[in-house]
PAZAPA-4460 file (N, C-alpha, C; in steps of 0.05 Angstrom, whole numbers, plus 32768, in hexadecimal, padded with zeros to 4 digits):
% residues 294
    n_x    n_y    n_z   ca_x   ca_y   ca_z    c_x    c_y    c_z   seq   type   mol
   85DC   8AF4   8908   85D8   8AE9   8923   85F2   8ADE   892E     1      X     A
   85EE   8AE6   8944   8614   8AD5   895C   860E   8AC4   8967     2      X     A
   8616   8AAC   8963   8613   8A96   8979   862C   8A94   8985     3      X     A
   862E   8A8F   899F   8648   8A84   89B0   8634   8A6D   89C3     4      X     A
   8650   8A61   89C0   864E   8A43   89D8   8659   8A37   89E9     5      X     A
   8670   8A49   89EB   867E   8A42   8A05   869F   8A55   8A00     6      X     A
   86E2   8A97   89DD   86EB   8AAC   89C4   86ED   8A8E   89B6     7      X     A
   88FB   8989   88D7   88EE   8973   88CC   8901   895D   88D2     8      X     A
   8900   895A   88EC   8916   8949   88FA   8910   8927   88EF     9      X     A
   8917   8919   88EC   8906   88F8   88E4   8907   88F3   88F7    10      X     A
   88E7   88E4   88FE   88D9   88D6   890F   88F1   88BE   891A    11      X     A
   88F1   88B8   8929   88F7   889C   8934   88EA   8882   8928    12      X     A
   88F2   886B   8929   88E1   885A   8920   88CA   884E   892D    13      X     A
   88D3   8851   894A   88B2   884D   8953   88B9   885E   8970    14      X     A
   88A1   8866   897A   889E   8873   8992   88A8   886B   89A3    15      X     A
   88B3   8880   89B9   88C5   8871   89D4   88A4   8876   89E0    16      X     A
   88AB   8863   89F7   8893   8860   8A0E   8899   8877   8A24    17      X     A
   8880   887A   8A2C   8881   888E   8A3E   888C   8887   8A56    18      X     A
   889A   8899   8A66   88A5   88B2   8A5E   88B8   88AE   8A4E    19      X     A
   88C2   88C7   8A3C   88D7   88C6   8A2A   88F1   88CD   8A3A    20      X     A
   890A   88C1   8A39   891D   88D1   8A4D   892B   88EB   8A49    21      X     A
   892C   88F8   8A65   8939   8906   8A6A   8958   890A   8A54    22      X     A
   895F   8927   8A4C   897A   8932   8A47   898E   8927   8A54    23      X     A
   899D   8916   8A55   89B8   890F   8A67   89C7   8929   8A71    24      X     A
   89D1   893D   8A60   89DF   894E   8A67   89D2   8963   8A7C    25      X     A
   89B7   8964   8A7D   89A5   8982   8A95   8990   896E   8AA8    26      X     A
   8994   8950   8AA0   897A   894A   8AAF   8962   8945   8AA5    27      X     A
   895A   8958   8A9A   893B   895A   8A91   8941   896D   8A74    28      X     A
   8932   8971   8A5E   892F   897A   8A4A   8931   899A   8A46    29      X     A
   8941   89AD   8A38   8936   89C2   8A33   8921   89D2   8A26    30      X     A
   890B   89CE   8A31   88FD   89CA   8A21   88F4   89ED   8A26    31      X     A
   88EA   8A01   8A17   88E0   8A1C   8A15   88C0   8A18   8A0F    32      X     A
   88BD   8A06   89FE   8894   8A0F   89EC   888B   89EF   89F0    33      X     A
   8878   89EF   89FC   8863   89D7   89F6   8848   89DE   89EE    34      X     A
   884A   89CC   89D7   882B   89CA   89C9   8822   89BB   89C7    35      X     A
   8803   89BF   89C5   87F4   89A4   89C9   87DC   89AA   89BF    36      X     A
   87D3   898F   89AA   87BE   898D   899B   87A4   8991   89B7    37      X     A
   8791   898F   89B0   8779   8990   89C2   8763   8979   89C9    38      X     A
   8757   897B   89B0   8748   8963   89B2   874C   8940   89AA    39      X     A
   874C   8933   89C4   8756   8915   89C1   8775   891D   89C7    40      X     A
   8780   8932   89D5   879D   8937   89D7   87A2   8943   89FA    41      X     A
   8795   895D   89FD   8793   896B   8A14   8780   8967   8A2A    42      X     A
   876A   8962   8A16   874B   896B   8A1F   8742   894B   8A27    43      X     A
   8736   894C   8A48   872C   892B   8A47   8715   8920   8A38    44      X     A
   870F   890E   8A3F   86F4   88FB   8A2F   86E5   8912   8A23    45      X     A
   86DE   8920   8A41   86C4   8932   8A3B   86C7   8952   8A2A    46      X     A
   86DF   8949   8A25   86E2   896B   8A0F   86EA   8982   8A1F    47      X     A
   86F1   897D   8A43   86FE   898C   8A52   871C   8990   8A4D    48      X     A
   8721   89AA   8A5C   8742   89AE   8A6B   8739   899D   8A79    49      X     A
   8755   8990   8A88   875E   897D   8A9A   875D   898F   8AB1    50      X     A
   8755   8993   8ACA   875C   899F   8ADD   877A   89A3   8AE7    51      X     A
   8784   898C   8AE0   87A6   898D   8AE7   87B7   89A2   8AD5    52      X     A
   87A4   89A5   8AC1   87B8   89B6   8AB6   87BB   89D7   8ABE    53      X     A
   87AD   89DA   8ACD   87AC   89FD   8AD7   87BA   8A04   8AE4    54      X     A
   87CB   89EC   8B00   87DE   89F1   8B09   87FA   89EF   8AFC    55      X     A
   87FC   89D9   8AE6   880D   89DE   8AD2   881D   89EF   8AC2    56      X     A
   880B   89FC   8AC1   880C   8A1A   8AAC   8814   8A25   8AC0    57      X     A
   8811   8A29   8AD8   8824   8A3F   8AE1   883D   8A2F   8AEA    58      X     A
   883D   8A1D   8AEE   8858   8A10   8AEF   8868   8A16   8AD9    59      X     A
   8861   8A14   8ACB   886C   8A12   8AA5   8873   8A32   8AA0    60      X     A
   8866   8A46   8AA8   886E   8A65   8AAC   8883   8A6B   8ABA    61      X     A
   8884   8A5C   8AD8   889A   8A63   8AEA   88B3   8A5B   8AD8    62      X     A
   88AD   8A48   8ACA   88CC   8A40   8ABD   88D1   8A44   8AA5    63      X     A
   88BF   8A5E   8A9D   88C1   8A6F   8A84   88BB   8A57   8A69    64      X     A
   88AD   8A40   8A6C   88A1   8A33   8A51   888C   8A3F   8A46    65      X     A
   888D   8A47   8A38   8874   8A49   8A2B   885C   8A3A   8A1C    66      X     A
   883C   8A36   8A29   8836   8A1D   8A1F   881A   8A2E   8A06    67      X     A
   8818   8A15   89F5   880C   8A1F   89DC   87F8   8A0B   89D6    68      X     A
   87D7   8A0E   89DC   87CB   89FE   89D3   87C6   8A03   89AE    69      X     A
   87C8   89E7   89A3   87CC   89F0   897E   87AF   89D9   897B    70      X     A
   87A0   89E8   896C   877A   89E1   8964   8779   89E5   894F    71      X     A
   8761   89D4   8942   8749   89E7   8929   873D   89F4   8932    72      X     A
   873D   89FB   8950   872A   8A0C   895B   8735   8A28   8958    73      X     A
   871B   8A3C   8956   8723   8A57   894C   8734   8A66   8969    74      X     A
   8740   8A75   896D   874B   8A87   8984   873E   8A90   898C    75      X     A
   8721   8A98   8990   870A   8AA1   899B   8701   8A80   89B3    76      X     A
   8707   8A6F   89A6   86FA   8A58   89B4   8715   8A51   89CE    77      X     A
   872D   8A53   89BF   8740   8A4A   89CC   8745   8A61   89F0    78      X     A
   8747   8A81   89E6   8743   8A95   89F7   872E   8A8D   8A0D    79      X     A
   8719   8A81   8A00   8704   8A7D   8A17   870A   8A65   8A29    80      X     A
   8716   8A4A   8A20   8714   8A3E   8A2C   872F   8A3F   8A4A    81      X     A
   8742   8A49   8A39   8760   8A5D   8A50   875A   8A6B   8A55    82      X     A
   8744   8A7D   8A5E   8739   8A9A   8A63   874D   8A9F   8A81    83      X     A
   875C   8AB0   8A8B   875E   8AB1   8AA2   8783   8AA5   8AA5    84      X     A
   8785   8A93   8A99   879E   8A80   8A99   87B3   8A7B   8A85    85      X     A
   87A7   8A9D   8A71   87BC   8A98   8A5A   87D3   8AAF   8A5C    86      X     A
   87D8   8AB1   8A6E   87F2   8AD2   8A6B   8806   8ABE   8A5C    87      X     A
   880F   8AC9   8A44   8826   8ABD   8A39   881F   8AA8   8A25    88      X     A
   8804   8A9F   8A25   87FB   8A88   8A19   8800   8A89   89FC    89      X     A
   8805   8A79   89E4   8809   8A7C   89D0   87F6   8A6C   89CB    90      X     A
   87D4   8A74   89B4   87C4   8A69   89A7   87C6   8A61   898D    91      X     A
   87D2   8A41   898A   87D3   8A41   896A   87BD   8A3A   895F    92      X     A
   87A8   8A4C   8954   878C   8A45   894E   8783   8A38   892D    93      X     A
   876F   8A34   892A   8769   8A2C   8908   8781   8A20   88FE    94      X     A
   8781   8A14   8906   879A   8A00   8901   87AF   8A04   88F5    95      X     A
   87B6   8A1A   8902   87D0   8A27   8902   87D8   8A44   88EA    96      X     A
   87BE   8A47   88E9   87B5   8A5C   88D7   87B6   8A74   88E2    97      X     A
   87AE   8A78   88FF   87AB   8A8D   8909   87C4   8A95   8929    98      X     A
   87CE   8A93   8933   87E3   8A94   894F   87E4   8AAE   895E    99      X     A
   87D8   8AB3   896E   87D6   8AC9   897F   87E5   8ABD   89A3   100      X     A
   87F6   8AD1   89AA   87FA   8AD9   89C5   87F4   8AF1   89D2   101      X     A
   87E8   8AEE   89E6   87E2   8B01   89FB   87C6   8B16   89E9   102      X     A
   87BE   8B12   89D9   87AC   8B21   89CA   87B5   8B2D   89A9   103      X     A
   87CA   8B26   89A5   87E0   8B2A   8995   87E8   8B1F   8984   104      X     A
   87E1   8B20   8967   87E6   8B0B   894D   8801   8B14   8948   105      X     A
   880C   8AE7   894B   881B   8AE7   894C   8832   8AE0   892D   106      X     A
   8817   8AD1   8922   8816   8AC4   88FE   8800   8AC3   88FE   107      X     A
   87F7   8AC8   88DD   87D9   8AC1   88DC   87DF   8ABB   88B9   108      X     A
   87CD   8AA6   88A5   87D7   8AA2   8890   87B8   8AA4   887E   109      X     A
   87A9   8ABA   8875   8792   8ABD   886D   878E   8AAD   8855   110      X     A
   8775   8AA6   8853   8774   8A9B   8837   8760   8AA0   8828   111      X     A
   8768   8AA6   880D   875E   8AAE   87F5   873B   8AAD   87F8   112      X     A
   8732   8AD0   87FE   8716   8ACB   87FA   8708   8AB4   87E4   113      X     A
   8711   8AB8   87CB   8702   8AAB   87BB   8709   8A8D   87B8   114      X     A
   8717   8A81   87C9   8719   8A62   87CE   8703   8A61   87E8   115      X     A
   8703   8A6C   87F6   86EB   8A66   8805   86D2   8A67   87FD   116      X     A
   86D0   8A7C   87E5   86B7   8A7F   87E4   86B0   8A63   87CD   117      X     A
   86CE   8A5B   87C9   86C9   8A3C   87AF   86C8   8A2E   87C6   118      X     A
   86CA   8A25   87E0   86CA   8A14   87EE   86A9   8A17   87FE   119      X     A
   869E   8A23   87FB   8684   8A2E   8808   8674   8A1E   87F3   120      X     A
   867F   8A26   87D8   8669   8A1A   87C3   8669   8A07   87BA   121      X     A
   8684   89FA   87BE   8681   89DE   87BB   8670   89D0   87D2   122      X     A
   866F   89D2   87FD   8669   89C3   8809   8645   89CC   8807   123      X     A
   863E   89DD   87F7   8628   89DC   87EC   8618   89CF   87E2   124      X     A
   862E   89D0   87C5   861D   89B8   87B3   8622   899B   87C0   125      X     A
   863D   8994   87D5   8633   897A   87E4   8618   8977   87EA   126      X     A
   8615   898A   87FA   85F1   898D   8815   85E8   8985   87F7   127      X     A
   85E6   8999   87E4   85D3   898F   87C9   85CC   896C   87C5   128      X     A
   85E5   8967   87C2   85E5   894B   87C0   85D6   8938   87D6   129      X     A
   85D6   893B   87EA   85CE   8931   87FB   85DC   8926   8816   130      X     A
   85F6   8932   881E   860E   8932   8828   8606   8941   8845   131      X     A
   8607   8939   8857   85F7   8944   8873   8615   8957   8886   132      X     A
   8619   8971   8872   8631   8977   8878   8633   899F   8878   133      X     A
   8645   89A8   8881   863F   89C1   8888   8655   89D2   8886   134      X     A
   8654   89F1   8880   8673   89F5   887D   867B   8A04   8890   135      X     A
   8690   8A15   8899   8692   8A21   88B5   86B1   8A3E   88A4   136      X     A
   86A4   8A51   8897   86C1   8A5E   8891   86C6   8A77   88AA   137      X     A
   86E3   8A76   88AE   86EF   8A76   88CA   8700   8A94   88C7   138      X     A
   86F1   8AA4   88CA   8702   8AC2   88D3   8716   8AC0   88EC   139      X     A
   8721   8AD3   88E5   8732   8AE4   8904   871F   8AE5   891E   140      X     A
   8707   8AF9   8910   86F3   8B07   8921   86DA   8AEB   892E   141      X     A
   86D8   8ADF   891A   86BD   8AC8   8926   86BE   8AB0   890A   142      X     A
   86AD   8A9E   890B   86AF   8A8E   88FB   868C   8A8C   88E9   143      X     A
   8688   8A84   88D4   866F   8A92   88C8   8667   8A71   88B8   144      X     A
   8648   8A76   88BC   8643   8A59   88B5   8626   8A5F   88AA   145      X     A
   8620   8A53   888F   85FC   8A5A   8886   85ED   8A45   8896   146      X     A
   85FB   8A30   889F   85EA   8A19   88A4   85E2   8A1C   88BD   147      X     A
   85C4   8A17   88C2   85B9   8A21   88E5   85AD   8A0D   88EE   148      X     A
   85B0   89F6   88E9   859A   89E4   8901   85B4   89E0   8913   149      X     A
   859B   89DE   892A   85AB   89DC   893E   85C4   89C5   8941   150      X     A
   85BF   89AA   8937   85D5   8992   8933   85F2   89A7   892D   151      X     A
   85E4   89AE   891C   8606   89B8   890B   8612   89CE   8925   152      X     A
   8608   89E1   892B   860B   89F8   8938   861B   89EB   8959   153      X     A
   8610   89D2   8955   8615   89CE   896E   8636   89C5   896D   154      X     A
   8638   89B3   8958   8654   89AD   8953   8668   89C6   894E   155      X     A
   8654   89DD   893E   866A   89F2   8930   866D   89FF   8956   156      X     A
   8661   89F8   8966   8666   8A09   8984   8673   8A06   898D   157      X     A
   8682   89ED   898C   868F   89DF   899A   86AD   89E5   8993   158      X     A
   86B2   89EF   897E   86CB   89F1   896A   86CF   8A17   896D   159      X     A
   86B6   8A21   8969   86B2   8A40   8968   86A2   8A49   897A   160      X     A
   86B4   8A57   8991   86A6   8A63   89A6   8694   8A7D   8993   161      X     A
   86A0   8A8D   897F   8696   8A9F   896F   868B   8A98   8956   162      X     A
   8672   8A93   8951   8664   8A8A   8939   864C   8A93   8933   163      X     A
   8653   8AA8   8912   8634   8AB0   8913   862A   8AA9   88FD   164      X     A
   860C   8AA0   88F0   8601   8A8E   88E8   85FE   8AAE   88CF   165      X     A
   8601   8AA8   88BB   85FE   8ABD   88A5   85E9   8AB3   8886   166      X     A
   85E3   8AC3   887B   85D4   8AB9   885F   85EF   8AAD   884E   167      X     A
   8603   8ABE   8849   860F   8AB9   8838   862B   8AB7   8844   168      X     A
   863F   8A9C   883F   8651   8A9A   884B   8674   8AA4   883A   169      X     A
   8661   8AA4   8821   8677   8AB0   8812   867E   8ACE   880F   170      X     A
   866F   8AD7   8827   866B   8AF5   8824   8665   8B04   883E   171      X     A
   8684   8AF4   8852   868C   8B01   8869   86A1   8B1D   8871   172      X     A
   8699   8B2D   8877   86A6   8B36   887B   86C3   8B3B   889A   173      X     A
   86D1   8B2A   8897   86EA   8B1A   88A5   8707   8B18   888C   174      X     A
   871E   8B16   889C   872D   8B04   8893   872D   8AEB   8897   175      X     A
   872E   8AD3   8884   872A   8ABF   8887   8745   8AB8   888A   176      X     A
   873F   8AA0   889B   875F   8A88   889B   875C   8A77   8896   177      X     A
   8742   8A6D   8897   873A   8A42   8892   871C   8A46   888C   178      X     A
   8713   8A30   887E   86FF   8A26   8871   8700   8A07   887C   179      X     A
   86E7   8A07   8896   86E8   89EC   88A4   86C8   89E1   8897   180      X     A
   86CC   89C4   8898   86AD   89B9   888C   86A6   899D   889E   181      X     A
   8690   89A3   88A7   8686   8988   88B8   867A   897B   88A6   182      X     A
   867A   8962   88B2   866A   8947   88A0   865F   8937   88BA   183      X     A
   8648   8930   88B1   863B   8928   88CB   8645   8903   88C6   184      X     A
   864A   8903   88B4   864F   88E6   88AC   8671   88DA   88A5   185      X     A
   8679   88D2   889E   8697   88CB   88A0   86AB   88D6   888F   186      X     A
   86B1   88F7   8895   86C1   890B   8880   86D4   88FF   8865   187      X     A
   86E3   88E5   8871   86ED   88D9   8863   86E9   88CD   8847   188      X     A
   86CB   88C0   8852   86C7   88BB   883A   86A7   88C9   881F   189      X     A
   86AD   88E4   882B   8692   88EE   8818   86A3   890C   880E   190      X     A
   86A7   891E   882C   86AE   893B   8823   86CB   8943   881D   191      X     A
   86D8   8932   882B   86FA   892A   8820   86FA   8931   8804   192      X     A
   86F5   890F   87FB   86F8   890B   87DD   86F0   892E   87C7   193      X     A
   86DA   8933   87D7   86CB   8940   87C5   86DC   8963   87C6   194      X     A
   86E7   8962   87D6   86FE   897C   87D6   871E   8979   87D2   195      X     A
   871A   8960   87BF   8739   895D   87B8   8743   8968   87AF   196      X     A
   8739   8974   879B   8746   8989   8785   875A   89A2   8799   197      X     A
   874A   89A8   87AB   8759   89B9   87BB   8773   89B5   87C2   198      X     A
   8774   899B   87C9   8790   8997   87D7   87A7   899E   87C3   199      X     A
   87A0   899C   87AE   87BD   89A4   8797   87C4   89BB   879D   200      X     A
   87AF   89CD   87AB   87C2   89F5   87B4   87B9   89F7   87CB   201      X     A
   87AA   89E7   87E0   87A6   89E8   87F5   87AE   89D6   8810   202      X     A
   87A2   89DE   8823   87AF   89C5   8836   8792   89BF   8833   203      X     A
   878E   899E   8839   8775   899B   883C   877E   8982   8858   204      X     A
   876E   898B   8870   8779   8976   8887   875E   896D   8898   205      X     A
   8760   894C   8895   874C   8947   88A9   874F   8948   88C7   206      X     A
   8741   895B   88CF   8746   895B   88E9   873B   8949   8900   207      X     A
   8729   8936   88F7   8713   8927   890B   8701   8919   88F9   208      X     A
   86F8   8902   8901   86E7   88F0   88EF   86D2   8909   88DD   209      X     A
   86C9   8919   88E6   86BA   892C   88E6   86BC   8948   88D2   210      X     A
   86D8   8949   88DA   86D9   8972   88D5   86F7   8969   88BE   211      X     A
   86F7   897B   88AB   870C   897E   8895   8714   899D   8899   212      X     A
   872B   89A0   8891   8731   89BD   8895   8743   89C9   887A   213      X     A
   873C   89D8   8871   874A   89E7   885B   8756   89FE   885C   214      X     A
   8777   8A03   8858   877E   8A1B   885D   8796   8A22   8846   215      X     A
   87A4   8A33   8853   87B5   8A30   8838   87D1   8A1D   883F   216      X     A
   87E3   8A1D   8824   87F3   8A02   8829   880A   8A0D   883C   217      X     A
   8810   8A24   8847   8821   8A33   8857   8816   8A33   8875   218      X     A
   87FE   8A2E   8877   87F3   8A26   888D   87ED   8A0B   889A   219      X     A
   87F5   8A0A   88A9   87F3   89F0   88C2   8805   89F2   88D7   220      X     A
   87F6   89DB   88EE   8807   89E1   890E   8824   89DE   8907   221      X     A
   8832   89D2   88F3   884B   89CF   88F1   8853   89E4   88EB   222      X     A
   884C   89EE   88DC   8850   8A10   88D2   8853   8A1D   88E6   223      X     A
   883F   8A26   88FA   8838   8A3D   890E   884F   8A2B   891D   224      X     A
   8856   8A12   892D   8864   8A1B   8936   8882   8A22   8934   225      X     A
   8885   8A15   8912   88A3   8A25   8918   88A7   8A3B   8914   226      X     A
   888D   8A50   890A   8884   8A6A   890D   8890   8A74   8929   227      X     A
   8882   8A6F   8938   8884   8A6D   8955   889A   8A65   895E   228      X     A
   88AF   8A59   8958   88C3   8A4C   896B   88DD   8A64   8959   229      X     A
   88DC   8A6F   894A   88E5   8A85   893B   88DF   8AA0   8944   230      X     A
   88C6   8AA8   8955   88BA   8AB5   8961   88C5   8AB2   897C   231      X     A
   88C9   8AA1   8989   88DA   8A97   89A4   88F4   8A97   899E   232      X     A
   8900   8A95   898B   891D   8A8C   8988   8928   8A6F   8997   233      X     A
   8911   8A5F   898C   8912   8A4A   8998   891F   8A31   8981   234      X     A
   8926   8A16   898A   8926   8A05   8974   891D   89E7   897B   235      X     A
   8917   89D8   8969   8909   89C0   896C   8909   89B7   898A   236      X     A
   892A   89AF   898A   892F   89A6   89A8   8922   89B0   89BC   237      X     A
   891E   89C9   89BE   890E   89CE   89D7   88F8   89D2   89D2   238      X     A
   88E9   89CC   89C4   88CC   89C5   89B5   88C7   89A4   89C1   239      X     A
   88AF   89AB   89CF   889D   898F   89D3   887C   8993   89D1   240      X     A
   8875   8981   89BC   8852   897E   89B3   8845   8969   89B1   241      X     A
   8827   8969   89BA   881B   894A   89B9   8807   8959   89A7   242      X     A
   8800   893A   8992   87EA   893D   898A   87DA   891D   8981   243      X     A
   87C2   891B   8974   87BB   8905   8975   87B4   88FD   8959   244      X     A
   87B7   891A   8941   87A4   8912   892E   87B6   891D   8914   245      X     A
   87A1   8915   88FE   87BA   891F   88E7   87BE   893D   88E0   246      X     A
   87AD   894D   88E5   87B1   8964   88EC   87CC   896E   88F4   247      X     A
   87D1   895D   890F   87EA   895D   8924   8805   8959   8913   248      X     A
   8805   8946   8902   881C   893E   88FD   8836   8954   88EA   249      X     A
   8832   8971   88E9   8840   897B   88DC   8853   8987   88FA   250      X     A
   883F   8992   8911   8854   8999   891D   8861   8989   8930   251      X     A
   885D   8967   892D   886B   895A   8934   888A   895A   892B   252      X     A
   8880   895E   8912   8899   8961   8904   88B2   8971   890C   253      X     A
   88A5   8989   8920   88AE   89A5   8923   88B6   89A2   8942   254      X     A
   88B6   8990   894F   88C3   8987   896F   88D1   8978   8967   255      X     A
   88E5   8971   8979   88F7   8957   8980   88EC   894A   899B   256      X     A
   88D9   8959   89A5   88CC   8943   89BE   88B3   8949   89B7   257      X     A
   88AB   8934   89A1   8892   892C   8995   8882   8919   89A3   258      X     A
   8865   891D   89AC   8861   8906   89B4   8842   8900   89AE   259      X     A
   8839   88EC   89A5   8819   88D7   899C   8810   88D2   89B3   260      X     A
   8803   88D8   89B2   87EC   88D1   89CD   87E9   88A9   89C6   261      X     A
   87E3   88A0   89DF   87DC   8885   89D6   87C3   8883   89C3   262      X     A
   87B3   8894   89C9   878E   888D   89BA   8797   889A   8998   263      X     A
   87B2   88A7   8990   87B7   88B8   8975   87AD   8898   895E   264      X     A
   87AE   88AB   8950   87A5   889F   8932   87CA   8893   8930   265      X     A
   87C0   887C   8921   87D5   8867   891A   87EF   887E   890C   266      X     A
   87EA   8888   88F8   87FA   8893   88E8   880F   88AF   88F9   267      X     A
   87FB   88B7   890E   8810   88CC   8921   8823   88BE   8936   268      X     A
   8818   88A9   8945   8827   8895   8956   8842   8897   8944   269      X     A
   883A   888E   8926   8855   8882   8910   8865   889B   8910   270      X     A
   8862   88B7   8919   8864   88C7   890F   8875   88DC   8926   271      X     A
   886A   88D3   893D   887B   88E1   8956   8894   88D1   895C   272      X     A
   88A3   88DD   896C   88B4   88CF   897C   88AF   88C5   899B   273      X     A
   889C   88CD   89A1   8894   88C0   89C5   887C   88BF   89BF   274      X     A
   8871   88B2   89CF   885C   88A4   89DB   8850   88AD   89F1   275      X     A
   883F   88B9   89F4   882C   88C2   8A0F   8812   88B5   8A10   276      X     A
   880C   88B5   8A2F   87EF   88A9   8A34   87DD   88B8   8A31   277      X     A
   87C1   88A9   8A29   87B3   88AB   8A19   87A4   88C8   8A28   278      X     A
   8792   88E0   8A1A   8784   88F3   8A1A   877C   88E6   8A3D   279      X     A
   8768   88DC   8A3C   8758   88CE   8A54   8767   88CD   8A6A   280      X     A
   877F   88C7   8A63   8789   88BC   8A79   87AD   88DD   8A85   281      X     A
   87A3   88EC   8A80   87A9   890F   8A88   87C6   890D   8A78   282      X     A
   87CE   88FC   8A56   87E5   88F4   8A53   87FB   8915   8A4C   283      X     A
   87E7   8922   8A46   87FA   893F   8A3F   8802   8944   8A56   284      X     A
   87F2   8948   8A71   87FF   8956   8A84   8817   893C   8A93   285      X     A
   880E   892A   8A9B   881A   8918   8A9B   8836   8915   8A92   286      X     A
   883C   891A   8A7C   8851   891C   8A6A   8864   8933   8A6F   287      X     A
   885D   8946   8A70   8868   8964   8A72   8871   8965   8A8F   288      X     A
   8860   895C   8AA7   8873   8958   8AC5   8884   893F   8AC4   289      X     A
   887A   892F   8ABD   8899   8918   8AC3   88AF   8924   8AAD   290      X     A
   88AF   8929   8A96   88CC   8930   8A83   88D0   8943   8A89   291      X     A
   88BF   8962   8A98   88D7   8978   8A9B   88D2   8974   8ABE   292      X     A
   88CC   895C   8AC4   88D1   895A   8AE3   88C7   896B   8AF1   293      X     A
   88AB   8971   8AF4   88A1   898F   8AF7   888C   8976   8B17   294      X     A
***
């Protein structure tokens, strides 16, 4: 069955305040690629695009930038929500596992059928236990989940415009890139712990009080984008990315106009070099017209 719901520079020591300044030598920054985390980063309160940002993007085209939303969300979810407004768009999806332009894989870093299918059976025997939690393994093509009440489905919708509800999740036929797991309760401290072992050959990243993500250790947004800025013939300097979460913090690493949203988790603030206003308050777009003066 198909359900759809809506497709290593060192940090500074503490953040400059917004705005960050201008290049002395051009004015304003050279900047080529902007990326930007999504949720609590791009997207307001309500889990929207910003309206401001539609005119943006073609602003940001006229002057040949290229902008890159980077998610745990699959490229099926991301396509849908830019439907119309992506000529040129670079999708860094599954958290940086998967990167498509214009329809067009651009990196993609698959991972080991039979770690998924150990990661299926472990968030199993959690539910066994009594762990109110669910697993979500994440193809190219759609994303595949045994768990069907609606609670869960509703969260896995939100993340996966493409999701189809299967008997057996260890026995999809897709390439996989990530092995994502909801917890209805505080990931940190129940389904974390309990997938540690992984992290010794895996990435294991919390993405949200909520959702953990497992991929391999060659994968993450830091990865894809210096994938991508190698792909552009681009370099840090003209690299600028917001993000808010720990997820975020690799391809912070991977700009020199890094910037934390105000609402970011303590440890990314520590972690960028600028400072932007908060999700709510439109700080990505905000940011991107006053520093390239747009």
């Amino acid at each position: 069955m198909t359900t759809q719901s809506a497709p290593a520079p060192a940090p500074a020591s503490a953040p400059a305040s917004f705005p960050a300044p201008a290049s002395p030598s051009t004015g304003r920054p050279d900047i080529r690629l902007v990326v930007t985390d999504m949720d609590g980063t791009l997207l307001d309160a309500d889990g929207r695009v910003p309206q401001g940002l539609w005119p943006l993007l073609a602003d940001l085209r006229r002057r040949g930038v290229v902008f890159s939303p980077a998610s745990g969300r699959q490229y099926a979810t991301l396509a849908h929500l830019f439907a119309g407004s992506d000529d040129g768009m670079v999708y860094i999806a599954e958290n940086g596992a998967f990167v498509v332009r214009d329809g067009t894989e651009v990196s993609s870093d698959p991972l080991d059928p039979a770690v998924a299918a150990r990661l299926v059976k472990s968030v199993r025997q959690l539910a066994d236990e009594g762990v109110d939690v669910g697993v979500v393994v994440c193809g190219k093509r759609a994303a595949y989940t045994e768990r069907g009440d609606q609670a869960f489905l509703d969260e896995v919708g939100r993340y996966y415009h493409a999701h189809r509800l299967v008997d057996d999740a260890t026995a999809v036929d897709d390439e996989i890139v990530k092995v994502a797991i909801f917890d209805f309760g505080r990931i940190e401290r129940t389904t974390a712990p309990a997938l540690a072992s992984f992290a010794d050959t895996h990435q294991v990243v919390v993405s949200s009080e909520h959702w953990i993500d497992v991929m391999n250790h060659s994968a993450d947004k830091g990865i894809a984008v210096r994938r991508l800025q190698e792909h552009l013939n681009i370099g840090p300097a003209q690299t600028m990315v917001f993000g808010d979460y720990l997820n975020d913090l690799g391809m912070l690493d991977a700009a020199e106009w890094s910037y934390a949203m105000a609402n970011a988790h303590p440890a990314v603030i520590a972690r960028a070099r600028h400072l932007a206003p908060a999700h709510t308050e439109d700080g990505v777009i905000r940011t991107i017209r006053s520093v390239l003066d747009i």
